[in-house]
N, C-alpha and C positions, 0 to 999 in steps of 0.2 A: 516293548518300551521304545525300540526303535524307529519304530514305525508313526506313533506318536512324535519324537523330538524331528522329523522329517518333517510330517505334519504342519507342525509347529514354524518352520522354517520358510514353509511354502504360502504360509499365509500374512505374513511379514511383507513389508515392501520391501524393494529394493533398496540398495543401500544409499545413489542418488537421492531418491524420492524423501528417504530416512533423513538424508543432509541437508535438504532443500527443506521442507518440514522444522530442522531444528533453527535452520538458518531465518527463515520463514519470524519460527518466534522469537528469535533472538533481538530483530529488527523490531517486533512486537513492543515488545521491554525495552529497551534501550531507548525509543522514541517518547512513549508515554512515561517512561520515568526523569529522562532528560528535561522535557517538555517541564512536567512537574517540576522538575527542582527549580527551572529557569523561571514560571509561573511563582512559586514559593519567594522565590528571592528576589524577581524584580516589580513584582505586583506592586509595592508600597514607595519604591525607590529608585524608579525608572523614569527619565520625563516621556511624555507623549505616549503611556499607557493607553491602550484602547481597549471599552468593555466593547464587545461587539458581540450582539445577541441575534444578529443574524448569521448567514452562511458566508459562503467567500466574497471576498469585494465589498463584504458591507451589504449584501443583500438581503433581502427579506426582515432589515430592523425592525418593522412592524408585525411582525409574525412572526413571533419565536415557535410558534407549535412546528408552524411550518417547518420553519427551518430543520427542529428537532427532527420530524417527519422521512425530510429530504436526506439528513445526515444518516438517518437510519436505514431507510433505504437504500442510497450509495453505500453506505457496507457491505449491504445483503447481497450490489451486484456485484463491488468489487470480489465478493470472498464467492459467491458463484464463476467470473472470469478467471478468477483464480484455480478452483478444480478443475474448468475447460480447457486451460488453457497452458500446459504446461512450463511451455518456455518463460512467461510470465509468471511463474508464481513468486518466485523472489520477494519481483520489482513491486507485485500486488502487496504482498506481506509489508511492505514497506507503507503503500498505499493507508491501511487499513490500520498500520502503528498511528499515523498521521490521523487518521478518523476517531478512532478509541481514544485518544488523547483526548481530541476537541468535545467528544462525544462526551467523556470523562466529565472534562470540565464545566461544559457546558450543564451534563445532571446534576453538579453538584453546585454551582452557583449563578446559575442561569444565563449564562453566557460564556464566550470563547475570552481571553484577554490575548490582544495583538500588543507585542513590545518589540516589534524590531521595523525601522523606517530608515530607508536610503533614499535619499535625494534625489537619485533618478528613477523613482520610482512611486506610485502614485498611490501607495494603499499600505498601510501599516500589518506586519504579517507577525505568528509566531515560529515556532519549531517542527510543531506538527502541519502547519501550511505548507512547509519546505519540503517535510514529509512525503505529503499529499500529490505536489504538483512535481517532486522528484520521483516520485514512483509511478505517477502516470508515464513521463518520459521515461522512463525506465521500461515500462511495461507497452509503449508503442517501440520504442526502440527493440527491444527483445522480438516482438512480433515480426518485424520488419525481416533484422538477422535471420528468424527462425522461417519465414517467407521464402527471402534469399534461398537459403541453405535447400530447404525441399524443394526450391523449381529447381537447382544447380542438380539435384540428385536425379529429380527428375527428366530431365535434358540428359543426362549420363547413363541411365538405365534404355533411355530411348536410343541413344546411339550406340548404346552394347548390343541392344536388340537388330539395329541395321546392322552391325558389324557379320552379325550371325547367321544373316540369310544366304 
């Protein structure tokens, strides 16, 4: 029996990975359900509601397949850079709340609805757009850090090895 719950232990991630994972869907839900309520409550009673039935920017309005296409796609790479990529999975997870939202909305009434417009700023967006373009930054930044970090080790394993000659 003990040999078994050993077993058992050893095939379990880690507990990081465990953290990151729940933290991963946490951001999952909270995105796509936030998104929802704000979609729910200001669809009808928002001025300068936008349907936008294409992708970011207002592209692709004449090709919703497209569009649908593209958003699906970009999931499929975001949640693959995401397994490859550790230091990034968070900021991915974030990535991909922000997609499943749009993606969400988009299959169920054929398009995205943008409700939020600032002045200096030249495209009307929603929650899951914030999402999307927070966790790309999120997910280059993390990269970068994680860049950093492995040349600095790098560089310090290289000069323990001159020390020792």
């Amino acid at each position: 029996m003990r040999v078994s719950v050993d077993a058992a232990r050893q095939d379990r991630a880690p507990a990081p990975a465990r953290q990151t994972a729940w933290a991963a869907a946490l951001a999952v839900l909270l995105t796509a359900v936030a998104d929802g309520l704000a979609y729910t409550a200001l669809r009808r009673h928002w001025p300068g509601v936008v349907l936008n039935p294409g992708i970011g920017f207002g592209l692709l309005r004449g090709s919703p397949g497209l569009a649908l296409g593209l958003e699906v796609g970009g999931l499929m790479v975001v949640v693959v850079l995401a397994v490859l990529v550790p230091p990034g999975r968070t900021a991915a997870a974030v990535v991909v709340a922000g997609g499943l939202s749009n993606l969400t909305m988009r299959l169920m009434t054929g398009h995205v609805v943008d409700y939020w417009h600032v002045s200096w700023y030249p495209y009307t967006f929603n929650l899951a757009d914030l999402a999307i373009r927070g966790g790309v930054l999120w997910f280059i930044g993390a990269l970068a850090v994680s860049a950093r970090r492995s040349s600095r080790e790098t560089h310090d394993q290289h000069e323990a090895a001159r020390g020792m000659r």
